[in-house]
C-alpha positions, 0 to 999 in steps of 0.5 A: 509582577509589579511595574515600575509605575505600580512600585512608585505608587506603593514608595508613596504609601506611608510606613504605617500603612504598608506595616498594617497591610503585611501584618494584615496578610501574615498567616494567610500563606505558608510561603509568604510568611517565609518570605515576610519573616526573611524581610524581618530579619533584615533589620536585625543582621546579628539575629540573621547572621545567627539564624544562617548560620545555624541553617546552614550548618543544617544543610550539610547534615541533611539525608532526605532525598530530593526527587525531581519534582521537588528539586524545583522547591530545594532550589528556590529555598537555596536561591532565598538562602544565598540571597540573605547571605549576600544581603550582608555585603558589602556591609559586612563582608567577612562575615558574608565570606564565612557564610558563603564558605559554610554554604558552599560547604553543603555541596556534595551533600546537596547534590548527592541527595538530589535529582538535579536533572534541570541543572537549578540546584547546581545553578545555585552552587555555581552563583556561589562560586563568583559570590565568593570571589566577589565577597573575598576580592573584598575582603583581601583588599580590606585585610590589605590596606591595614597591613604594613608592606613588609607583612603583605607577601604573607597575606598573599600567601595565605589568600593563594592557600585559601584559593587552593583550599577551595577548590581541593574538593570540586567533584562536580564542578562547582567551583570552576568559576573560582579558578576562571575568574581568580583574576578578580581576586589575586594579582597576575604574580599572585596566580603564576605563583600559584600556577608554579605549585600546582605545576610542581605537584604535577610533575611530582604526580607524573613521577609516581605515575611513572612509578605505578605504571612499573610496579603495575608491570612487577603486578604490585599495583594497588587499585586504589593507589592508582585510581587516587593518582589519576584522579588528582592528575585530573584536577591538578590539569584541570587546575593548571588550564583554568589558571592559564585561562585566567591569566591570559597569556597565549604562551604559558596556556599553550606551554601548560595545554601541551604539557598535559597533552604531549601527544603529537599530532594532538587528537582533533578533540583535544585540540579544540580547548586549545584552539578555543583559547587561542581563537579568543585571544586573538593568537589566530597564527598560532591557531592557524598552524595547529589546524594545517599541520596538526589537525590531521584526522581523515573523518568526515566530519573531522574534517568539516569541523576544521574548516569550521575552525578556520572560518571562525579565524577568518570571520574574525579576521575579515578576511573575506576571500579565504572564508568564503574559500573554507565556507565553500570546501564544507559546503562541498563535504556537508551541502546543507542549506545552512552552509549555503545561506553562509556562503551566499551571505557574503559572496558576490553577485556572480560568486552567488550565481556560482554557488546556487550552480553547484548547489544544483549538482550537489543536491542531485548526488545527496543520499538524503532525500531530506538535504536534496529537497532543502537544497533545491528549496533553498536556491529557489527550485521549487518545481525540481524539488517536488520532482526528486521527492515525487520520484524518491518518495518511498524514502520519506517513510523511513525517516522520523516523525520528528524529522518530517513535521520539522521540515513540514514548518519550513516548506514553502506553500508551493511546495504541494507534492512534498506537503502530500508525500509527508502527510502521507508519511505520517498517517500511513505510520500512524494507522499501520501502527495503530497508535489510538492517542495519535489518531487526532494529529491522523485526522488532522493530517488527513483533512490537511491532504482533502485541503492540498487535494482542493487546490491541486484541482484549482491550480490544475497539478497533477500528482505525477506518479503519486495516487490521486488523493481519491484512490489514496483515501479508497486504499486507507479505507480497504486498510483500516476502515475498522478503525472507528475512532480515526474515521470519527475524528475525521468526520467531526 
């Protein structure tokens, strides 16, 4: 990649000197001859406007499937497309308009035939999706200005059916932007308007609901009627919540969100859009009063995720005292580390002296030796916390590998006791299983104790109840001494 010094220079260099240079290299390599070809056809936009088209129209047609290890080169190759198409605006920006419409109309196609793991093919598809608006807030500005006044109620109409039109065919979410950012192209009457169809469509689609539901008890139900209408009173929800959304008004979005989900009290997991929405625009009141007298689940962990909620009001609030209140009570139903270093940012000298006492206590009562050590560690009880994980250290062999080299990154160095047992931990499981590809992380392991051991000696710490690392390598020894490979890696 060049830097804006080494760009200045090559600005400097003549027309003639740069044309010789690329002609000189045309050839040399598939892909950027692409890319020189592509900057050709910029300079002849009725020739690019033409060779879009037409690969565009490709697109759509196209069968072949796309594993994941190529999904990489499909996407850059559409990331190239929608970059010569938007090459075009502002220039041109109803033909721009056009062409983002074919691209998007590849869609279904694309995604269908592709493993799109990494998410980059639906990537370009969404990008597309605010191209559009983009491009068409344009467009319907361009169209405006050149109307009478009396003919631009039917130019709204027809961009309100345009926006209708397309986002009717969204089965993988490609389109969302176009309904959350819909504010960028039509006015805030505009999108009630469009707000009040879909809304009239709903309730003609909860009627037949209604009706299906019935014929389902007379067993006249037909499967597919009844899939065809929850799945368009999905969209049409969906539809609804977005347009609220980007419209902005607290009480419509309230009066649509409760519309779509009467149930009262509402789930925990649905109240979350709503108190999403809410907490964003600053309706903290309202929120507020979903979460005292709605959010009523008895779940542990429901019950810590409100007072989550309610911490995010107060932060925003600056209301100090009753976050630290909320802070505190999560705390006591899920003592971690990362709660407490919440509290303790915020809390007084002696509210800190508070909670580094009650930390002490609840790190005795924790189930898991993992969160007891932590806290200890976190409220600086270095010494205690080798202590409890000596004296529950057979716990540390039924945890994860994946769990015990985390909490190995973030030990202190005095931390030798709980360094030994996890180390201990992982090679005992890498020898009893005989895992042979791990035997180099093993050696490792091993030669990280011999070097524990040397400063255990140095600094005169016993191992307490643990084995001395002397009668712990005799065990490893009588146990997999056979087992060549690993005693070599050691020894190396």
């Amino acid at each position: 990649m060049l830097n804006s010094e080494q760009k200045q220079l090559l600005a400097q260099l003549s027309n003639t000197t740069l044309v010789n240079f690329v002609a000189d290299i045309y050839g040399m390599d598939k892909i950027l001859d692409k890319k020189i070809e592509r900057l050709l056809l910029q300079s002849d936009k009725p020739k690019l406007i033409k060779k879009l088209t037409t690969t565009l129209k490709g697109l759509k047609r196209r069968r072949k499937f796309i594993d994941y290890w190529e999904s990489s080169e499909f996407a850059t190759e559409l990331h190239h497309l929608a970059s010569d198409v938007m090459s075009l605006y502002p220039e041109q920006p109803s033909k721009c308009l056009e062409l983002i419409e074919l691209f998007i109309e590849s869609t279904n196609s694309s995604l269908e035939r592709c493993d799109d793991s990494n998410g980059e093919v639906g990537g370009i598809y969404n990008d597309l999706a605010q191209s559009w608006l983009t491009v068409a807030s344009t467009c319907y500005k361009q169209e405006k200005s050149s109307l009478p006044i009396d003919e631009q109620d039917i130019l709204s109409q027809a961009w309100q059916e345009k926006v209708k039109a397309m986002i009717s065919d969204n089965d993988y979410g490609t389109k969302d932007d176009i309904l959350l950012g819909v504010n960028q192209l039509l006015s805030e009457s505009e999108i009630r308007g469009l707000i009040i169809d879909y809304q009239q469509y709903y309730d003609d689609l909860l009627v037949k609901n209604a009706l299906k539901d019935k014929a389902s008890n007379q067993k006249k139900l037909v499967y597919d009627v009844d899939y065809t209408i929850n799945y368009e009173k999905m969209k049409t929800e969906i539809a609804l919540k977005y347009l609220a959304q980007a419209l902005g008004d607290v009480g419509l979005f309230e009066k649509i969100y409760r519309s779509i989900y009467p149930e009262k009290p509402l789930h925990p997991h649905q109240l979350e859009g709503l108190l999403t929405f809410l907490i964003n625009h600053e309706a903290y009141d309202v929120a507020e009063c979903y979460l005292h007298e709605e959010w009523q689940s008895k779940n542990l962990q429901e019950q810590v995720k409100r007072l989550d909620w309610l911490s995010k009001i107060y932060n925003r609030q600056d209301n100090i005292k009753a976050l630290i209140e909320v802070l505190g009570e999560a705390f006591e139903l899920q003592s971690s580390p990362m709660r407490l270093k919440s509290i303790m940012a915020i809390a007084s000298p002696a509210e800190q002296a508070k909670w580094r006492k009650k930390a002490y206590e609840l790190a005795g009562q924790q189930e898991s030796i993992v969160m007891a050590t932590s806290l200890l560690l976190e409220i600086g009880e270095t010494e205690l916390a080798n202590e409890i994980a000596v004296t529950r250290h057979s716990e540390f062999a039924d945890l994860h590998y994946t769990t015990l080299t985390q909490l190995l990154k973030e030990l202190p160095e005095a931390t030798y006791l709980i360094q030994v047992i996890i180390y201990r931990s992982l090679l005992n499981d890498i020898l009893a299983s005989g895992r042979s590809k791990a035997y180099g992380h093993g050696a490792r392991y091993y030669k990280r104790l011999q070097q524990i051991d040397e400063t255990l000696v140095a600094k005169q710490i016993d191992y307490q109840s643990l084995l001395a690392h002397s009668i712990y390598a005799e065990g490893l020894q009588d146990s997999h001494g056979k087992k060549r490979s690993f005693w070599e890696r050691v020894n190396e």
